[in-house]
N, C-alpha and C positions, 0 to 999 in steps of 0.2 A: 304584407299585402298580397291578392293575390294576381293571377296573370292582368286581370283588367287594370289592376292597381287601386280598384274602386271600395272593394268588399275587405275590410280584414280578417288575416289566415284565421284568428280564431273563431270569428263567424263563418267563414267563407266553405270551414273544412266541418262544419256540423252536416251531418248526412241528414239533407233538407229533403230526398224523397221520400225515404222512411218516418220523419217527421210531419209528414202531409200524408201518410197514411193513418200515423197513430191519430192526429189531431179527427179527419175524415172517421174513421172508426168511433173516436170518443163523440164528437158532433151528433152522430149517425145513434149514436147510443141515449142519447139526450133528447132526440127525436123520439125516438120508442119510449120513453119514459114519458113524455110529454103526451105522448098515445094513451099510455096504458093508465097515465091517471084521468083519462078523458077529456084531452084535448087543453090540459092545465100547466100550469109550469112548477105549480105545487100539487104536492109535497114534495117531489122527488127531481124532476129536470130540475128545476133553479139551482137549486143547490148543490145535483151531480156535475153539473156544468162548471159552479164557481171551483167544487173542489180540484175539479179534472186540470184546468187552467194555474191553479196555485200550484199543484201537482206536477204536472208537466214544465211549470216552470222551476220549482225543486231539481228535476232530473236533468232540464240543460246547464242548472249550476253546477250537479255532481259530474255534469263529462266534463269539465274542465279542471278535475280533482285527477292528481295522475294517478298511474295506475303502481305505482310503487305503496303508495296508501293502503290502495286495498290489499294490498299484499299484505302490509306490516301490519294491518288492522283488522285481519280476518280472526284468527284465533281469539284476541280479545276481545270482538266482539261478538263472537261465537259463544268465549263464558260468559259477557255480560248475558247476553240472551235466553243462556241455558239457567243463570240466576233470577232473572225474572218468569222463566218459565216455573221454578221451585214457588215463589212469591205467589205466583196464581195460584197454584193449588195448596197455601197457607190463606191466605190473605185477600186472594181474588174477587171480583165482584160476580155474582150467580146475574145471570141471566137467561130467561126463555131454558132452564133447567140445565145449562151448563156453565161450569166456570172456566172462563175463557179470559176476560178481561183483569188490567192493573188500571184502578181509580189513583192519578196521579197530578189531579189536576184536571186533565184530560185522560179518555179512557180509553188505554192501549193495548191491543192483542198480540202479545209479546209473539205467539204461535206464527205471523205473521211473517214477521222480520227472520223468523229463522227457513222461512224456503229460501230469500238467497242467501244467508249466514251460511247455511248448512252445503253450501257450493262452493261459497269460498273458504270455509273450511277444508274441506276435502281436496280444493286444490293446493292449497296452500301446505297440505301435509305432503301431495306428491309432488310438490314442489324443493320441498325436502330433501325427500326419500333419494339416497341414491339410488343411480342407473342400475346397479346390480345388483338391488334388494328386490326389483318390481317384483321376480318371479319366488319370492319367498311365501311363506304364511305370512310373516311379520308387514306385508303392506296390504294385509284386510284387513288383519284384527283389528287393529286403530282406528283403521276409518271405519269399520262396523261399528263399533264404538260409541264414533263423533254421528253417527246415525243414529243408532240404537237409543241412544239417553234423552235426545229432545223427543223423539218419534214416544218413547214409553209416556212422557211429561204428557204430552198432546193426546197420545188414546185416552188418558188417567181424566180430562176435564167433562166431557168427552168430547175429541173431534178427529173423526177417523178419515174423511179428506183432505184433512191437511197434515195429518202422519202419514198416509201414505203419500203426499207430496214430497215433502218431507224425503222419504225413503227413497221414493223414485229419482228426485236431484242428486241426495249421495251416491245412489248407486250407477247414474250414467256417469259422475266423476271418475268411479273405481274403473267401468269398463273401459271409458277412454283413457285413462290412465296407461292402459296398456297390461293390467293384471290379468294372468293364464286365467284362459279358458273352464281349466278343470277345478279353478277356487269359485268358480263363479258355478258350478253345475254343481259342486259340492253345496251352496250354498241354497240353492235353488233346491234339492234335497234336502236341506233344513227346513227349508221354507214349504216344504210341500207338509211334511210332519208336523210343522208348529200350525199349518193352516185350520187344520180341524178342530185343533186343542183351543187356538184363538177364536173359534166360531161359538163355541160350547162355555169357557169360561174366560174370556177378556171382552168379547162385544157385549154392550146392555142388550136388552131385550128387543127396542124399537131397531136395533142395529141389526137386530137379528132378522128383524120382520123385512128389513128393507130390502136385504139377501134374500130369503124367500120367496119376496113378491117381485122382485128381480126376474128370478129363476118364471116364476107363474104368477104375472100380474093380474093376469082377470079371477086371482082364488079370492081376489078383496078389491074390488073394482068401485066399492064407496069408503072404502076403509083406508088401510094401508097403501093402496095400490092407487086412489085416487088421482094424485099427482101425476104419473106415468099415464093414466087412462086420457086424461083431459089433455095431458100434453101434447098425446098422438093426434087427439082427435084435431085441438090447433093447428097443429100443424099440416097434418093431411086436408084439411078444408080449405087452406089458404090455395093450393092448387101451385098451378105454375109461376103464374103472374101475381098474386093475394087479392085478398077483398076491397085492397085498397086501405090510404093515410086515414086511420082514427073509423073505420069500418069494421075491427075488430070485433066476435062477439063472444067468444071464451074468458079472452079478458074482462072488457067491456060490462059483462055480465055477470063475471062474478065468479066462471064455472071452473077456471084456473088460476089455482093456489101457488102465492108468490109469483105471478106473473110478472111483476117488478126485480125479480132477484135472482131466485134461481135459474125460474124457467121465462126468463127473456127470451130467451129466444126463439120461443112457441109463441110469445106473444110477436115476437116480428115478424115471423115465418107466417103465422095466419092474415095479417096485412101488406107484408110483401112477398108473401110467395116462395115457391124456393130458386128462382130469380134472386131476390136480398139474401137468400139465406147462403147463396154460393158465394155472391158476391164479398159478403160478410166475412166465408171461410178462406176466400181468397186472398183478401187484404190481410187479415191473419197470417194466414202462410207466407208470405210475401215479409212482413215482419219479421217471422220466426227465421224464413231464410237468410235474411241480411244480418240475422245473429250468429248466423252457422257462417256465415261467410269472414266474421269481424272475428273467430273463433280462428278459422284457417288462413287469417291471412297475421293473426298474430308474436311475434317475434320470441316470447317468451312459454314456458311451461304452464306456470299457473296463466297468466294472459288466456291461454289456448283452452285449458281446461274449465275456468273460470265462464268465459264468453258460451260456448259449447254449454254450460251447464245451465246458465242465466236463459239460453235461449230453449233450452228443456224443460224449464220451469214454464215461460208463456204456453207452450206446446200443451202442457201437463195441463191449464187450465183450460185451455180453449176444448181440448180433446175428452178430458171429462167430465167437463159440463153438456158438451153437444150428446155424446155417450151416453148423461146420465137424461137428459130431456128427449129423447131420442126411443128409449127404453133398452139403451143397448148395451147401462153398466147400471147397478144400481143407485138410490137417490144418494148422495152422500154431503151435500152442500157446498158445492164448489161451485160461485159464482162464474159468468160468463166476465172475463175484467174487460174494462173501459166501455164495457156497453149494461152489465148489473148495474143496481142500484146501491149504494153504497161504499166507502171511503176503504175496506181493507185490501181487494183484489185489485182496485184503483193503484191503491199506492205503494204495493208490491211490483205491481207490472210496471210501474214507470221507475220505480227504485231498481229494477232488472234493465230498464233501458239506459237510462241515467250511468250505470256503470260500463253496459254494451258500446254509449258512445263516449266513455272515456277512453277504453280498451280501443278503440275505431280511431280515434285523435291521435293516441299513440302509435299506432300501426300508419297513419296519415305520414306523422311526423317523419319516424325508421323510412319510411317509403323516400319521403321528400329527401331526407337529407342522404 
């Protein structure tokens, strides 16, 4: 029990103000959805709502899963997922011209589960690693590796926002890890020579366009460049305060493409303004921090590396969706999570929470006793 004697420790020590943000945030998500289909709760709030709720109750099961689990369960399920990543590009179901999904009953995007796989992977190797191998070769090649193989599977369907997710969770692993400097700037010189090679012959065509029109979106301002045009323009019209709930006319109208999914958040920012749209960035951040905090106040290696990494991942969405709706990274389809439309960035970001407050429980615990 705890000090009242009223509440028990294992409810009492769930981190209930971060959980009054996610829920606030997802709510708040389900409003804009309920906007942007016009004031409806179908197609898309009803059912972003039931999932958000099932969802979110998934993740306060997984914080009471210790954190020795995910320790011992990182690697296996690292290969199961690197196995079904294989499976999709055999067997996969094609969808809207990519093959992304496994029809298994229910239809799963294996690419999915490997942003936080691929963190507890890589902690779970430097969790290994002896103290005085950090500064070797031998502790990047591996975890280059345990990146490199699901990150290829994921370009191969195609989906180049979630390989460079992907890429970006292994590699703030490596850096916190504690690996020198000069593997990392050696590596970053790989990457500068493989960048041109991979622009010319590993991205499709449209991948290529989206780079381009990136770079100069008004060269195709009904074409390719569409999306970023309208987005700005939502956004810049909502003003400071916005036009006001269900006043929207970008959306509304028609004139912004995926305003449900990708580009949310042009459709909230034209009805609240960037008032909602700070507010929005703030409860984010405020999230993201209480991950960095559950990271440093952790007792163990991987715990530390793992929490730090999970809470990199929410960052990595939040920051290249705003980026890419913004016109400030190219399109590359990475939802806005708990306020998009749709069940995969949903149940990624709470499967990152879900582990943040087991790692949190445990640190509770070490604390208490």
């Amino acid at each position: 029990m705890n000090r009242s004697g009223i509440i028990p420790d294992p409810i009492a020590r769930l981190p209930w103000r971060v959980l009054g943000l996610v829920v606030a945030i997802g709510v708040f998500g389900q409003v804009v959805l309920y906007s942007a289909a016009g004031g409806s709760l179908q197609p898309w709030a009803l059912s972003q709502g039931i999932r958000f709720f099932v969802l979110l109750g998934a993740a306060l099961a997984l914080s009471y899963v210790p954190v020795s689990f995910w320790r011992t369960a990182a690697l296996p399920t690292y290969v199961v997922i690197v196995i079904a990543l294989v499976l999709v590009e055999l067997v996969g179901a094609v969808r809207g011209g990519s093959q992304r999904w496994l029809d298994v009953g229910i239809r799963l995007q294996p690419s999915e589960f490997m942003k936080p796989a691929i963190v507890l992977a890589c902690a779970r190797f430097y969790d290994m690693l002896p103290p005085n191998e950090i500064r070797r070769f031998g502790a990047i090649w591996p975890a280059a590796l345990l990146i490199g193989i699901p990150a290829a599977l994921i370009m191969k369907q195609p989906d180049l926002g979630t390989a460079l997710m992907v890429c970006g969770g292994g590699v703030i692993v490596i850096f916190l890890a504690g690996v020198p400097m000069r593997l990392f700037i050696g590596g970053a010189l790989g990457l500068a020579i493989a960048v041109p090679l991979a622009f010319n012959y590993v991205l499709h065509d449209y991948q290529r366009n989206r780079v381009l029109i990136f770079l100069d979106p008004e060269s195709d301002p009904l074409g390719t460049g569409y999306h970023i045009s309208q987005s700005k323009i939502a956004i810049g019209s909502g003003g400071l305060w916005g036009k006001g709930f269900l006043n929207g006319t970008q959306s509304h109208l028609d004139y912004l493409p995926e305003g449900h999914t990708d580009f949310v958040f042009a459709t909230m920012a034209e009805e609240w303004g960037l008032l909602g749209g700070c507010l929005l960035i703030v409860a984010f951040l405020m999230v993201i921090r209480w991950g960095v905090n559950v990271g440093q106040q952790a007792t163990t290696r991987f715990a530390r590396l793992t929490a730090a990494g999970l809470a990199t991942t929410i960052f990595f969405y939040v920051a290249i969706n705003l980026s890419m709706v913004m016109g400030l990274a190219p399109v590359v389809g990475i939802p806005l999570p708990l306020v998009s439309f749709g069940s995969s960035a949903q149940m990624t970001v709470l499967l990152c929470l879900g582990i943040l407050m087991s790692i949190d429980r445990q640190n509770r615990r070490t604390v208490r006793w």
